[in-house]
C-alpha positions, 0 to 999 in steps of 0.5 A: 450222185451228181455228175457234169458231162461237157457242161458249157453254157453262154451268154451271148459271147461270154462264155460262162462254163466250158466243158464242165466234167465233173462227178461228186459221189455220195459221201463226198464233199466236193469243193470248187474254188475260183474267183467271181465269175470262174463259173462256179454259182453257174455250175450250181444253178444248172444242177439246180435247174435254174439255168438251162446248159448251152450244151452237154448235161447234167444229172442228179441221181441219173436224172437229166436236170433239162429232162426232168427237172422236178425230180432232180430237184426232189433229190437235192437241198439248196444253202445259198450264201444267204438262207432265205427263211421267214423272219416271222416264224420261229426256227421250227414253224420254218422248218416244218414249213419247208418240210411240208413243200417237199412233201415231206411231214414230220411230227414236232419232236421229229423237227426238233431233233432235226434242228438238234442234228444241224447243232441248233441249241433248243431254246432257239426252236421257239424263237422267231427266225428273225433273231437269229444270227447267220449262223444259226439261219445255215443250222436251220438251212442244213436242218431243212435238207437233213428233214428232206433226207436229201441226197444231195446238198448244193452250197454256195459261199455257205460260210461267207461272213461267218465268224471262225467258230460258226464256220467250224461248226458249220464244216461239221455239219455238212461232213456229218451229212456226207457220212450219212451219204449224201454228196455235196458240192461247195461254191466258195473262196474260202481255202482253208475251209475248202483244205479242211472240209473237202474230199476233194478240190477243183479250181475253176477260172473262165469257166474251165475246171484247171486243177483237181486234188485230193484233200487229203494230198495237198498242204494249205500252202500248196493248195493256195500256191497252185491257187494263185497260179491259176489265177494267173494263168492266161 
C-alpha cells in the first residue's frame, strides 16, 4: 500500500533522506524511529506529495505521488502532531466538513458512529472543537480518516503530549484501522508506544533506514538498546 523505492531527497548539501526502501502492507503498523532530523517527517511528506523526492519513487496503492499526486492523496489520512480543526464548530460539524472535501457524504448518524468508532464520547459531538482536549481533537482526526475509508494513514508524532491513557486509547485506535486494513506508518520518539503498536519497526538517523525488527521480536530493552546504538553510530 505504501512503498519507498531508493527514496533520497536533498536540500542543497544537506542530504535529508538517502535511499529510502520501504514497503508497509495493508493491516500493518509500521513505526519508524530516529531523532529530529533522521529523515522521518521528510519520508512522510513525499508520500504526502508535499515534498517532491531529489530521486527514486514513492507510491501509494501503486500510484506514483510525483505522477499523480491527487490520486494518491485520495488514499491516504493525514494526523500530523497537532489536528488542525475548526475551533468554532462542533466535533461533528468537522468532520462532516472534512468529510465532504474529499468527496465523501455521510449522513448525521453515519458521522456519529464514526466519531463512536474513533472512541469519542457522545456527548463530545455537540461540542465546539475548541473545548476539546488533544486527545480528543486525535479521536476526531482518526474519525476523519475512518469517514474517508482511507486506505492508508500517515502519522506523525500522534501521541506527543498525550497523557498515558489517551495515548493507549489512541494506540487502539489505529491498531483497530489496521485490522480494517489499512496500513499505517508512524513518525515518533515514543519507543514503548512504537514496541507495543507496531508490526514492525525502523530506525532511522541521517536519513538512512539502519535497523528493522519485527515487533513481536524484540523486548523494550533491546529495542531501546539498539536505539542508542544507532544514535551513536557514526
Amino acid at each position: 500500500m505504501l512503498e519507498a523505492s531508493g527514496l533520497s531527497k536533498s536540500y542543497g548539501e544537506v542530504q535529508a533522506l538517502r535511499q529510502l526502501d520501504l514497503r508497509v502492507d495493508p493491516g500493518e503498523i509500521y513505526c519508524l524511529l530516529g531523532a529530529n532530523g533522521a529523515g522521518k517527517t521528510t519520508t512522510l511528506n513525499i508520500f504526502l506529495g508535499f515534498v517532491a523526492p531529489t530521486a527514486g519513487t514513492a507510491r501509494v496503492d501503486s500510484i506514483d505521488v510525483v505522477n499523480d499526486p491527487i490520486a494518491a492523496r485520495r488514499r491516504i489520512a493525514y494526523i500530523p502532531e497537532t489536528v488542525t480543526l475548526y475551533g468554532a464548530l462542533t466535533g461533528l460539524e468537522n468532520l462532516d466538513y472534512f468529510a465532504r472535501l474529499s468527496g465523501q457524504r455521510h449522513a448525521t448518524e453515519a458521522l456519529r458512529g464514526f466519531l463512536a468508532q474513533a472512541g469519542l464520547a457522545a456527548s463530545a459531538h455537540e461540542r465546539p472543537l475548541g473545548t476539546y482536549s488533544k486527545g480528543m481533537r486525535q479521536k476526531v482526526g482518526i474519525a476523519i480518516a475512518i469517514a474517508r475509508d482511507a486506505a492508508a494513514l500517515l502519522l506523525d508524532e500522534p501521541t506527543s503530549g498525550l497523557d498515558p491513557k489517551a495515548s493507549n486509547e489512541f494506540s487502539e485506535q489505529i491498531a483497530a484501522m489496521a485490522e480494517r486494513g489499512a496500513a499505517i506508518l508512524m513518525a515518533t520518539h515514543d519507543l514503548f508506544r512504537a514496541r507495543e503498536t507496531g508490526t514492525r519497526i525502523g530506525i532511522m538517523r541521517d536519513g538512512e533506514l539502519r535497523r528493522e525488527f519485527n515487533a513481536r521480536d524484540i523486548g523494550h530493552r533491546e529495542l531501546e538498546d539498539e536505539y542508542l546504538k544507532t544514535m551513536q553510530e557514526g
